[in-house]
N, C-alpha and C positions, 0 to 999 in steps of 0.2 A: 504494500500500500504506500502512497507518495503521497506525504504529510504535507500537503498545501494549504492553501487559505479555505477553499472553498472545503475541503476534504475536515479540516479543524473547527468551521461552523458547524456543520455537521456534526459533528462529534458535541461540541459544544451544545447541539438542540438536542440531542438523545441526553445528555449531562442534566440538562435544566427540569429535565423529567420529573425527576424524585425533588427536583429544590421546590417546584409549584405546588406536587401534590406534599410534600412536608408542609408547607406556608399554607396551603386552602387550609389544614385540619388545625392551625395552633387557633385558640382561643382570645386572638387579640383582635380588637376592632381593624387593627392596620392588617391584619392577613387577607382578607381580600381584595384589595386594591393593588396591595403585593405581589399576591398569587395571579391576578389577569397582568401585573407589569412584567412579571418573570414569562408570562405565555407570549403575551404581546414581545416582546424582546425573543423570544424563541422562533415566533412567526416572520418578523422581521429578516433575521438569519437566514431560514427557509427562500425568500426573495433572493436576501443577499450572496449568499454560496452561488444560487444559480446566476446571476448576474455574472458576479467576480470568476466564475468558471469558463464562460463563454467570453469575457472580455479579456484577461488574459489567458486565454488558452491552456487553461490549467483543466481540462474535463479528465476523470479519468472512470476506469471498470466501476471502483470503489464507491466512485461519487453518484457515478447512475445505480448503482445497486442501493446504499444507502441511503440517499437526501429521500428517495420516496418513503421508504422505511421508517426513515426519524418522523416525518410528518406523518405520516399515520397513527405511529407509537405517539407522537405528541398530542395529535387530535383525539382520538381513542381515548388516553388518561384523562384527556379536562371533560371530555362527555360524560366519560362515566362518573367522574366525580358533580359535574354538574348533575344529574340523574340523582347519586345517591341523595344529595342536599336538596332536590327536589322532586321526590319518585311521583311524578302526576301523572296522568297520560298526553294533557299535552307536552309534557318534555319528553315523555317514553317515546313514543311514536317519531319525533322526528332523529331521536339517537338511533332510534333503531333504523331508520330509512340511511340515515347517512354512514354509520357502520354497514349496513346489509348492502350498502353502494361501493364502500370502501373495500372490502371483501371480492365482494363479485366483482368487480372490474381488474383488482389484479390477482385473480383467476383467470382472468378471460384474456389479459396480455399475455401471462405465464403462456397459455395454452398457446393463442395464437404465434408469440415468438416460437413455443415448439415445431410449429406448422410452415415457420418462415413468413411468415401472412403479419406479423405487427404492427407493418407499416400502414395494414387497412384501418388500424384503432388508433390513431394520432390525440395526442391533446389537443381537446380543441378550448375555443374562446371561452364557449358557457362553462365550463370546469374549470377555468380562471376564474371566472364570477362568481360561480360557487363556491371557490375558494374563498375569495375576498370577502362574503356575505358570511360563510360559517365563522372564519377565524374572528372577523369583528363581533359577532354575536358570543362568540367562546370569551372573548374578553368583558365584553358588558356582562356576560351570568356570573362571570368568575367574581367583576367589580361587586354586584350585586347591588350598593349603596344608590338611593337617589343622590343628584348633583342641584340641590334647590329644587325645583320641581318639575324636574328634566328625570320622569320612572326610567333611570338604565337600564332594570333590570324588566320592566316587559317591553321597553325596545330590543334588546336582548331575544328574549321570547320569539317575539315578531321576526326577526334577522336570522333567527332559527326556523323557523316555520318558511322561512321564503327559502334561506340556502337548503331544507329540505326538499323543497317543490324543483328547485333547480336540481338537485341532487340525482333527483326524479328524469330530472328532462333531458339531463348529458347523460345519464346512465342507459335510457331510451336510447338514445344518440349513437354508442358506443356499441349498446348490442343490434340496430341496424344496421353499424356498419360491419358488424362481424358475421353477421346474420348470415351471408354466400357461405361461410367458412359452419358455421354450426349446422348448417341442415344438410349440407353436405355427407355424403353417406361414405366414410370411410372404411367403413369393415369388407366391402366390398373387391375383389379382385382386380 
């Protein structure tokens, strides 16, 4: 592995894992504005690695195996801890859509890279938006405090609920464009 910049934020957002979910659980009024700074600061990284990657020319095996990993592992932990601090259904349901999204699609690259066919599943734009929609909503539940009377925490809600519905709409997106490759009848001769 070649210990770069983008390859050490990385490493640095997998790090910050246990320091959020240490900080959501202590009992201090300052721990939740802590704990979405530490996420917010994790997510930032997430941008920045892949920026600084493609700018200087630093891309490697490691970093495309990894950054998606970290970001998952990172998103995954503040879901679930948002959930436990607030087990409803409406926050059940869109953890669940965005996990059951996060899952199935890298299942579905796994597979298609086996097949050589990847290139048909690209990132696309709306999975950049739903990125930017979840990670900002992760941060508002994490914050949880109103700001004067600015509810952060059911715009939070709300920001959750929509990066769900997009979650919904690129996950669609992804399995039509895999769709040629899944119905395809390979056991055949």
């Amino acid at each position: 592995m070649k210990f770069n910049s983008p390859n050490i934020l990385t490493l640095l957002r997998i790090a910050l894992i246990p320091v959020f979910v240490v900080v959501f659980y202590l009992p201090f009024t300052w721990a939740p504005p802590v704990s979405a700074l530490v996420f917010a600061l994790a997510a930032v990284t997430d941008w920045f690695d892949g920026w600084l990657a493609r700018r200087w020319n630093e891309t490697s095996a490691f970093g495309a195996f990894m950054d998606p990993v970290a970001d998952k592992l990172m998103v995954v932990a503040a879901l679930v801890l948002i959930l436990q601090a607030d087990p409803r259904v409406a926050m059940a349901i869109p953890v669940m859509i965005i996990i059951g999204r996060e899952l199935t699609i890298s299942a579905l690259r796994e597979w298609m890279a086996e097949l050589g066919s990847r290139k048909h599943v690209p990132v696309s734009w709306l999975g950049k938006v739903k990125t930017a929609a979840q990670m900002a909503a992760i941060v508002l539940l994490l914050y949880r405090y109103p700001i004067g009377r600015v509810p952060i925490y059911d715009i939070g809600v709300g920001l959750l609920v929509i990066a769900a519905a997009l979650t919904l709409w690129s996950m669609s997106l992804y399995l039509l464009a895999a769709w040629p490759e899944l119905k395809r009848d390979r056991s055949a001769p």
